[in-house]
N, C-alpha and C positions, 0 to 999 in steps of 0.2 A: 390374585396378582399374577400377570404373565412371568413364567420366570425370562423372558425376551425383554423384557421391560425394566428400564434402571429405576432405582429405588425414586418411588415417591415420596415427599414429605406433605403432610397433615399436619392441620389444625390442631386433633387432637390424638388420643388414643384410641378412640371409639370410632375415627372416621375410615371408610371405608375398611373396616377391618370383615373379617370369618368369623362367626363366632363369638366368643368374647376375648377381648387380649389377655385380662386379666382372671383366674378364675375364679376370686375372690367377687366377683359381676356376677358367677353363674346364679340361674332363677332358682336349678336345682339343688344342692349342696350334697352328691353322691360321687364311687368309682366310677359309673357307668358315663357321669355324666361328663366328667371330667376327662372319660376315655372319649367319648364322641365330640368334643368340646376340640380335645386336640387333634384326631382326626382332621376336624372338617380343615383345622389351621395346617394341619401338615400338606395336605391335597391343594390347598392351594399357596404352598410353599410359603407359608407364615410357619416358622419353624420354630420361632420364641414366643413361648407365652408365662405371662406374671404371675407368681402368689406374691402381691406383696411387691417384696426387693430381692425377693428370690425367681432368678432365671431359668427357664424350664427348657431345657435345649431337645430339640429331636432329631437325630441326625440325616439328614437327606441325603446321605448317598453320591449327593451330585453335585456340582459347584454352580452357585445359586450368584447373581449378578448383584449381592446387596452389600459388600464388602469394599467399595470402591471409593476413592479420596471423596468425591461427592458428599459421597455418604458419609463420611467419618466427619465432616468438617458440618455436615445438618447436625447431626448429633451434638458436635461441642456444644460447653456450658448450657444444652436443657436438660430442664428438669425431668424425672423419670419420666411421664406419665404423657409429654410432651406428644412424643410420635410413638410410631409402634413398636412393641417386644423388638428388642435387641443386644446382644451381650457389651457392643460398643455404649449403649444407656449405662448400664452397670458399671462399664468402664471408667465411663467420666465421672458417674456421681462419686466412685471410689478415689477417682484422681481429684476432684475438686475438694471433696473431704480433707484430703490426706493435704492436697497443696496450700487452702481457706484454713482449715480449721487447723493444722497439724497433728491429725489421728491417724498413727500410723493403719493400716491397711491391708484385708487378705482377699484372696481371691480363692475360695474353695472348689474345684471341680471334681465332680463326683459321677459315680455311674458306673455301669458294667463295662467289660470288655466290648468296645468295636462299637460304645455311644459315644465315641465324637468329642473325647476328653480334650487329646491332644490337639486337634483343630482348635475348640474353643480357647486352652490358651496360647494358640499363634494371635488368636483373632484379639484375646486381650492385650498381648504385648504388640502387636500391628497398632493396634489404637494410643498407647499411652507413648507408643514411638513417635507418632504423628501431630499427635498436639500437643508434644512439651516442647523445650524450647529451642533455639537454632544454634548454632556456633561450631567452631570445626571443633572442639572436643568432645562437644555434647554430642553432635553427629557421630563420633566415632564410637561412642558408648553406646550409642543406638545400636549402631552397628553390629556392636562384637556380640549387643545381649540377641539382637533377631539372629544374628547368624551361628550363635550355641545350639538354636534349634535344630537344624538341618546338621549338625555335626553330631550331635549328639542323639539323633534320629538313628545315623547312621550303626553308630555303635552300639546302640541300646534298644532298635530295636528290631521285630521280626515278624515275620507271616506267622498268624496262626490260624486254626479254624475258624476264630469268634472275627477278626478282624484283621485286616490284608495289613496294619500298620502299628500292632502291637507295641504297648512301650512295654518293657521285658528289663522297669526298672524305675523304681519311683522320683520324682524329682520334683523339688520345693527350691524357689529360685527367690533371695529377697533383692528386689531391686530397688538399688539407695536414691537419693533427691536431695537436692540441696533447698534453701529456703525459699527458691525464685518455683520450683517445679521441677526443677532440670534434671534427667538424670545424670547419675554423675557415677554412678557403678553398680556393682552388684555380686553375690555370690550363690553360689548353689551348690544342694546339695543334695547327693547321692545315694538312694536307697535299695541295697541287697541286688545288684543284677542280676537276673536268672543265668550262668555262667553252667547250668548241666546242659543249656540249648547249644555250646560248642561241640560238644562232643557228639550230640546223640538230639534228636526232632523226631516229632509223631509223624507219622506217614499225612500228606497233605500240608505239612507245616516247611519252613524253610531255615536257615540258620539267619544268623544277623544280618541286616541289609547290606554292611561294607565288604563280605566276602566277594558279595554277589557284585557287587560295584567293583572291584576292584578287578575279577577274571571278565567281566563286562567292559570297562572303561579307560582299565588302565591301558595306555600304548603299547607296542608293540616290545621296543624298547625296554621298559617297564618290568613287563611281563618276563623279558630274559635273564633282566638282572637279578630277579627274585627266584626263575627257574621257575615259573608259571606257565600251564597251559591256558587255553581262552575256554576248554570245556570241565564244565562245575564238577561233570560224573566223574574225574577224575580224584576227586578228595573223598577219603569214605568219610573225611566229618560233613559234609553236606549230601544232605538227602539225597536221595537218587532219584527220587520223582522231580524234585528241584530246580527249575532253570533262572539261569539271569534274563534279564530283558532287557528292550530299549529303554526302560526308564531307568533301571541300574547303570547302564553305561551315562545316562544326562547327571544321574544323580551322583557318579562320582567326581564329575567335575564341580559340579558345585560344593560335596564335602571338602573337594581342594581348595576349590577359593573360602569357604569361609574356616578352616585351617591359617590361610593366610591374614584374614580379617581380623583372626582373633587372638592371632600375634606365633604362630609357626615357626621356626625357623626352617627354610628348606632341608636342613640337617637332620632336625625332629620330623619332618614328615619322612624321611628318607627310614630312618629309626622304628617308626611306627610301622610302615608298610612292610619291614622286613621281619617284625615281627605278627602281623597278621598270615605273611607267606609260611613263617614257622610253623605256626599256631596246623594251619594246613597239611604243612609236609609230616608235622608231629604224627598225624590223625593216619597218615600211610605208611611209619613204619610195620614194620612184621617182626612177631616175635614167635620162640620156637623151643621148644623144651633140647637141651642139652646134657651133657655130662661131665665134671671135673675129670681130673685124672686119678683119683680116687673112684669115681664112677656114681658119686653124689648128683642126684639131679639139680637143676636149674635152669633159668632162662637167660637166652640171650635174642639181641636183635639183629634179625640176618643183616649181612653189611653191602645195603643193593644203592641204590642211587640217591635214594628217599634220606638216609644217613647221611650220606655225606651230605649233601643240600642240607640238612640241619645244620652239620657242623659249620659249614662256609656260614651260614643265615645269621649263627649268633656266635658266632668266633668262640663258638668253644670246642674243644678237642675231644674227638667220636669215642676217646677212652674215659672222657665224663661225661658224657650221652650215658653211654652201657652202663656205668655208675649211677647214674642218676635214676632212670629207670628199671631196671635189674634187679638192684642190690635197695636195701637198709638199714640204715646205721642206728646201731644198737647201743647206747648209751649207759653205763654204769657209772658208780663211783669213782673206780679207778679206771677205767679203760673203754675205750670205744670198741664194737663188732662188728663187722660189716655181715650182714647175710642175705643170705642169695632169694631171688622172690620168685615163686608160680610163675606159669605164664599167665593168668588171671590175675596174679599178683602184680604185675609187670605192666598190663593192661591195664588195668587202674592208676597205678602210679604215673602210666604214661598220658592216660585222661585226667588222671589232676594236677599233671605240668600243664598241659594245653589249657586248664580254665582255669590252673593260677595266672597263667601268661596274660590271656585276654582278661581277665579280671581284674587283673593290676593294673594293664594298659590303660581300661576302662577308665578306672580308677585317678588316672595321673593324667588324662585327656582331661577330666572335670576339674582336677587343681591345677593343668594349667590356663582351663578358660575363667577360673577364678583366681588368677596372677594379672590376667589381662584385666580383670573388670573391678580389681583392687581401688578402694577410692583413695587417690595418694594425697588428701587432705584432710587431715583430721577435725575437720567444723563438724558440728550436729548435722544430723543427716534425717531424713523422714524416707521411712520405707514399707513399700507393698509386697507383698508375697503374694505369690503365685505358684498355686499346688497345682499340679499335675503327677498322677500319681498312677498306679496300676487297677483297673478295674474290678470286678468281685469276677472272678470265677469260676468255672464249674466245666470239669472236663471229662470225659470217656474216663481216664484215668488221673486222678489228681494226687501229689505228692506233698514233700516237703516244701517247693515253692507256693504251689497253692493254698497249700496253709498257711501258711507267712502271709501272704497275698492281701487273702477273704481277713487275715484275724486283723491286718494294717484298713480295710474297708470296714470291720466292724468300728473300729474307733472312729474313724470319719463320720459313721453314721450318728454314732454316741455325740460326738459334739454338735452336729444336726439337734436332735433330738434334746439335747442339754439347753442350746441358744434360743431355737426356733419351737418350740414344744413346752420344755420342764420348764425355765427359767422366766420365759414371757409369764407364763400360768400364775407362778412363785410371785412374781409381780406384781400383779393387780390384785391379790388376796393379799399380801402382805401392805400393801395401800389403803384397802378395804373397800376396794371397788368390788362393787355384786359381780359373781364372778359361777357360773355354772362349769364344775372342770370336764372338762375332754379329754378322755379316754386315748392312749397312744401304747404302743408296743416299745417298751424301754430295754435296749439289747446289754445295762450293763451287764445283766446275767449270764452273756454269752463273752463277754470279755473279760471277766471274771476268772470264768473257767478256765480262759488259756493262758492268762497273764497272773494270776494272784498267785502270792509262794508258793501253794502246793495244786496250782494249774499246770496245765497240760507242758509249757515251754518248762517248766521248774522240775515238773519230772522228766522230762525230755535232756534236760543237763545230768539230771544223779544220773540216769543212763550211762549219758556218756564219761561221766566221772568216776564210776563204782569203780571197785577189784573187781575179777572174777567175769566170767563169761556172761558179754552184753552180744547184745543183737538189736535188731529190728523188733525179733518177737518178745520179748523179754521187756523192753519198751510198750508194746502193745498190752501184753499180761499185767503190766502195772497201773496202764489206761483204767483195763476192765476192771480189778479191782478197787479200785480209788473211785472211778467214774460212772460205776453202774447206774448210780441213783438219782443221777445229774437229769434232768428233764429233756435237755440240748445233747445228750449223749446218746450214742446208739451202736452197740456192736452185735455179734453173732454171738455171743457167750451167755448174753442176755437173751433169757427164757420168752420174752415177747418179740424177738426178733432173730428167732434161731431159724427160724426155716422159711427167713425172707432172700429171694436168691438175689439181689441186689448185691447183700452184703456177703464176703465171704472172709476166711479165716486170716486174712491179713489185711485186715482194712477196720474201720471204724469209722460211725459216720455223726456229723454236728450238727446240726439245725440250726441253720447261721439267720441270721433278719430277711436276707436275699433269698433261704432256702436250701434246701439240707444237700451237703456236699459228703459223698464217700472219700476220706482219704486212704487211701494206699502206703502202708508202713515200711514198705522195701525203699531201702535209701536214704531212712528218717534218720540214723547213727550218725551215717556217715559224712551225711550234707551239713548236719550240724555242728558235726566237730573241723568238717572242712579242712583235716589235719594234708600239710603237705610235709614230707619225710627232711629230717633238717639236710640229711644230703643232695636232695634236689635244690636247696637254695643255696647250697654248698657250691653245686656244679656252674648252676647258673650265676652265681658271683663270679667267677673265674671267666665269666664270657668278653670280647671284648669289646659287644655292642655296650656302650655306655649306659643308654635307655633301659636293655635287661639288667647289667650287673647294680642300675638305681633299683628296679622295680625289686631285689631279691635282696638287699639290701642287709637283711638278717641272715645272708649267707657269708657275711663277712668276719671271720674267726673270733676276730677281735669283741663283734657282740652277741658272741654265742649267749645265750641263758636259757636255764632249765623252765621258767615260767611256762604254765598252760597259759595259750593263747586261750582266749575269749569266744564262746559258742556263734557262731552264727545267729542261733534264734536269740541269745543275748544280749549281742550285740543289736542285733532288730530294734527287739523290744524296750532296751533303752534310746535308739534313735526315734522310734515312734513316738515315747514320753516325752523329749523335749523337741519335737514337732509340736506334739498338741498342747503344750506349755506357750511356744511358740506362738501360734495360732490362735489361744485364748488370750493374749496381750495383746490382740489388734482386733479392728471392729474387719468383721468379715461379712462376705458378699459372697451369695452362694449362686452354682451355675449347675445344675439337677441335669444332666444327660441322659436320653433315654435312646433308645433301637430300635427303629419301629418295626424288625424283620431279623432272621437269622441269617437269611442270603446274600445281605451288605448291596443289596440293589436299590433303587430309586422306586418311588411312586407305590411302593407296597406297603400298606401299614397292617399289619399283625395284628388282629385282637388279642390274643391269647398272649400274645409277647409284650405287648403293650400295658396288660392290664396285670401284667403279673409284676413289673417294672413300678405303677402306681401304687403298688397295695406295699409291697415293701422298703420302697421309699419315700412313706407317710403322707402323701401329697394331700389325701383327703384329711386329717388331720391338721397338716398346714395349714387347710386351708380356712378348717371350721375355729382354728385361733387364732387366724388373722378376721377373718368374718365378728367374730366375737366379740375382738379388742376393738382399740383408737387405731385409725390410721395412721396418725402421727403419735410419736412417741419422742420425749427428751430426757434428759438426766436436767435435774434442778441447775447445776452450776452451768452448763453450757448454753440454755435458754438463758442465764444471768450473766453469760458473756456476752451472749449474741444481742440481747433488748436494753441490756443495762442503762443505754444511752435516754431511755424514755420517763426518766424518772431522776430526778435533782439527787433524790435518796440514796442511789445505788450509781451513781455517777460521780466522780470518774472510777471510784473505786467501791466495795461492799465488802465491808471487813470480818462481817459477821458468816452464819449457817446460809448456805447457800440457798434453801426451801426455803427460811426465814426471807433473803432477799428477794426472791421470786415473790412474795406475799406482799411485800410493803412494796416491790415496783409495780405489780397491779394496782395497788390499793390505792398508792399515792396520783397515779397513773391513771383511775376512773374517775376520781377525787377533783382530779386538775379538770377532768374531758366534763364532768359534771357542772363543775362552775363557767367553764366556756360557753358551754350549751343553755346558759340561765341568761 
């Protein structure tokens, strides 16, 4: 197909297509073939192709002319098989589902870093925007859910190696429906932001897109009142390599208008921007070893320009700066301490104001686009979910976030594999249909590891829980002992992998489904316990930007409590379980994103990258039990909603086993068609 050429529609699936659309067609039933299969589709920018009702995305790189009302409006109400691979197919059958039948609905995308998650679903909420229904509220819903995107782009996410548009932050959106189709609201929700990318990015990486928009696009004006320069090299919290661009300057106007769409008040944005300028000036104070007058060491923060612009930024007074970063407060029984911190000490504490700030901000940007998309009627509702979430992966140096990351990708895979895989299989044996089983890699073994009571996150808490002197490596030490024998484990301790130079003495590496990832234990404590010192929420309550003293909220005397907050990976880990609770309550519809390149360019497809993509995310398997099985599949009672009508016996109603009534409206129903035909 020219990509100069607007979409054609067909007759069928088969017409004019590359290849085969669906790979369940192929002659061969192999990796290889299924790799050359979607080659030939990607080269001539067929970028979707079928297992089944599972969507196989490949990312192109490029913006391809198939996206256009035209085309969205060919698509409504056909069936899958109708025209060619497309994620808008998948769209509708899930929207017609959900609006016909009222089954609620999920939309799973899945895939590594930089395959085209987040495009796919703009492209599914562009579609289900478009053919539901009219009216100015329903419009306005539309609105405020497309333009969460682009707002929530901005703050969430960044340049990294793997891909120029990183989300640096998981996000599962349920968007609600009334009984006509309509939307009528929605909420989302928020998972673990990467918040160490404020502080600190890998050389070639960049910080959050809205920094960069904001020394790009704000006015001039703007820029004064905040005490901003227009050049990035001036923040040591963004890279040095780093620059803004002309698309950071387009794209911050648009975060402003859809700010506006999704219910802002010019107040609140005024709010917000003054504390992203903070977050900045935070990042250039300077600290410097001192002496009481006793001659005790300590740090303070020199008192240059960068100071006071804090203090103005968040109306707090520069004598609860140097408290808040400096000093902390040391809590007994009877009395409170203040004591004085390192300058390493000071450093830290001053990078985890800067990613509690932004963190929280984050944080309260997503509760209030989920205040705007509130459904303010309480009728029954029918809703889709749409996951978009962070990729699997694998970096020069991978930490505490990419743990989290890869272990929130192993469960995606595991319900993959539980739906599409175990459960089909479980099926047709349990029926007693002849059934030859197929062979598939089942990763609970690797989620196990990291999730079960005495997995890797469970030790990872007693860490940070015990008396007595914790660390990173003390953490590690407890890995190697508990974990030596684990098949999916690999450290340097262990005798089969002592003198692999991969691995060295502060690392340990998993054999994840995707493929074995080193992580790096420096920082594993301390991102977990996330601890910020109660007098930094102390100070920061006293501020007298409204938006800070809400976001610190626990700095307020009145609700002091000794309670240990909740681990990081804890918290994770219980958000992950009721996702995928979530998620197994509605009939889902999967969209397989692949890469066909590490370069993020057009027209290059990768064998090596390609086929490494196929092999561990099961496709050839998919494929051999869809191959294997019935095309169509029902549950007893929904075939006996849907036919009921063909049979006096099960009309208007069938009181009895729903298989039972399936039986006797065939029966009665051949019965009838047999004495017709005499």
């Amino acid at each position: 197909m020219d990509v100069n050429n607007s979409l054609e529609i067909h007759e069928s699936i088969l017409d004019d297509a590359t290849g085969v659309p669906d790979l369940i067609l192929l002659d061969e039933v192999s990796n290889d073939a299924i790799l050359f299969n979607l080659q030939q589709r990607y080269y001539d920018n067929q970028i979707y192709t079928y297992i089944g009702n599972v969507v196989i995305s490949i990312n192109p790189y490029q913006k391809l002319p198939i996206y256009t009302t035209e085309a969205i409006f060919n698509y409504r109400g056909k069936s899958l098989y109708e025209l060619q691979p497309h994620i808008y197919a998948i769209a509708d059958d899930a929207y017609r589902a959900l609006r016909d039948r009222d089954e609620d609905q999920c939309v799973i995308i899945s895939g590594e870093s930089g395959s085209g998650k987040t495009e796919a679903s703009k492209v599914v909420m562009q579609y289900i925007a478009a053919v539901s229904g009219k009216g100015k509220d329903v419009e306005l819903v539309k609105e405020q859910l497309l333009q969460s995107n682009p707002l929530l782009e901005a703050f969430g996410n960044a340049k990294t190696h793997r891909n120029n548009n990183s989300s640096r932050f998981g996000k599962y959106m349920d968007i609600e429906f009334d009984f006509k189709g309509d939307p009528v609201g929605g909420a989302i929700t928020n998972y673990l932001l990467e918040k160490s990318r404020v502080v600190n990015q890998a050389d070639g990486e960049r910080n959050f897109h809205i920094f960069y928009q904001l020394i790009a696009g704000a006015s001039e004006q703007i820029l004064d009142d905040l005490y901003l320069s227009d050049n990035t090299q001036d923040y040591n919290y963004i890279n040095l390599h780093s620059e803004a661009t002309e698309a950071d300057e387009y794209n911050f106007t648009e975060t402003l208008q859809a700010m506006e769409v999704v219910g802002f008040q010019s107040i609140e944005v005024k709010y917000v921007l003054q504390l992203l300028a903070t977050v900045l000036h935070i990042g250039n104070l300077e600290l410097r070893e001192a002496e009481d007058e006793t001659g005790n060491e300590l740090c303070e923060i020199v008192p240059n320009r960068d100071l006071q612009i804090v203090s103005r930024l968040t109306n707090c007074k520069i004598k609860q700066i140097q408290y808040a970063i400096t000093q902390r407060l040391v809590e007994t029984k009877h009395e409170q301490l203040a004591t004085s911190l390192t300058v390493s000490q000071a450093r830290y504490a001053r990078d985890a104001l800067a990613k509690a700030i932004y963190g929280r901000l984050f944080s309260w940007i997503v509760d209030k686009i989920n205040e705007s998309l509130t459904v303010k009627e309480s009728t029954a509702k029918k809703v889709m979910g749409v996951l978009d979430i962070y990729g699997f992966e694998i970096f020069k140096t991978n930490s505490f976030e990419q743990f989290i990351i890869n272990y929130c990708n192993e469960k995606l895979q595991q319900i993959f594999i539980e739906m599409t895989l175990k459960l089909e299989q479980e099926e047709y044996i349990s029926e007693g249909i002849p059934w030859t089983s197929i062979d598939y890699f089942n990763n609970k073994i690797i989620c196990d590891l990291i999730e079960k009571n005495n997995g890797i996150l469970s030790m990872l808490d007693e860490e940070c829980i015990r008396p007595g002197k914790v660390s990173d490596q003390t953490f590690l030490d407890k890995l190697n002992t508990r974990c030596s024998t684990h098949p999916h484990y690999q450290s340097k301790v262990m005798k089969k992998f002592s003198r692999d130079p991969s691995l060295d003495r502060d690392s340990f590496r998993l054999v994840h489904y995707a493929g074995s990832v080193t992580y790096n234990v420096n920082g594993f404590i301390d991102k977990n316990n996330d601890n910020l010192h109660r007098n930094v929420s102390q100070a920061m309550y006293t501020s007298g930007n409204p938006l800070l003293q809400f976001l610190f909220i626990e700095g307020n005397p009145k609700l002091s409590t000794h309670k240990r907050p909740v681990t990081s990976g804890s918290q994770f880990k219980k958000s992950v379980a009721k996702l995928m609770v979530n998620l197994l309550a509605k009939t889902p519809n999967y969209i397989r994103c692949i890469k066909p390149n590490d370069k993020q360019i057009p027209d290059d497809y990768d064998i090596s990258v390609v086929r490494h993509q196929i092999q561990y995310l099961g496709l050839l398997e998919n494929v051999r039990v869809r191959r294997a099985g019935f095309a169509f599949r029902q549950t007893y009672d929904k075939i006996l909603y849907r036919y009921k009508m063909l049979s006096m016996a099960t009309w208007p109603r069938w009181e009895g086993d729903a298989k039972a009534g399936v039986q006797e409206m065939i029966e009665v129903g051949l019965t009838y068609r047999t004495q017709q035909l005499q």
